[in-house]
N, C-alpha and C positions, 0 to 999 in steps of 0.2 A: 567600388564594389567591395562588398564587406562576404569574406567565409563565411559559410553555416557552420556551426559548430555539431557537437553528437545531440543527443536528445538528453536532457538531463532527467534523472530520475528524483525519489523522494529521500530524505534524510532517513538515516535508522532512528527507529522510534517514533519515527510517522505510523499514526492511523487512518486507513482510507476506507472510502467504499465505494464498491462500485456501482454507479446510479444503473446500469444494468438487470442486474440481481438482486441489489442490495448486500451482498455479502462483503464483510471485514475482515480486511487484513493488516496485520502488523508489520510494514518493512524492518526488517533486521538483516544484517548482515549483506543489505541492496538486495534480499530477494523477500516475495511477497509471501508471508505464511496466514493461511487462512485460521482467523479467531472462529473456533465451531463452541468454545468454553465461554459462557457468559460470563463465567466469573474474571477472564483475563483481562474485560473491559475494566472493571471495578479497580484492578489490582493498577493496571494502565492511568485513569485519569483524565484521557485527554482529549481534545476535540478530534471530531472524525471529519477529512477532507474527502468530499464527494468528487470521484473519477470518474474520467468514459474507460474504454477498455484500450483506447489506445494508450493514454498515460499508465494502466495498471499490466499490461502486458511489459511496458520500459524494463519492468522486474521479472526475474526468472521465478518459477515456485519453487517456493521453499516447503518443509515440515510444518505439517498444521500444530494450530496451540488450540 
């Protein structure tokens, strides 16, 4: 019989999105701040991971960028 462990969340400096809405957030700090700045993509670089909302809820909300 193996433990469940907690749910692990995304590293900081992960981009996701939620296949829900389509809206992007930045994990920082382990909580999700929603990117409403197109330019913060540009400045980012980096591939965006497609979530449901159960893995995007893992994170608390943060301050939008």
């Amino acid at each position: 019989i193996y433990n469940r462990g907690g749910t692990l969340g995304f590293r900081d400096g992960t981009l996701v999105q939620a296949v829900s809405d389509g809206k992007i957030y930045l994990i920082s700090d382990s909580k999700r701040r929603h990117v409403i700045d197109p330019d913060v993509l540009e400045w980012l670089d980096s591939e965006i991971i497609k979530i449901g909302q159960k893995e995007l809820f893992v994170h608390p909300e943060g301050e939008k960028l």
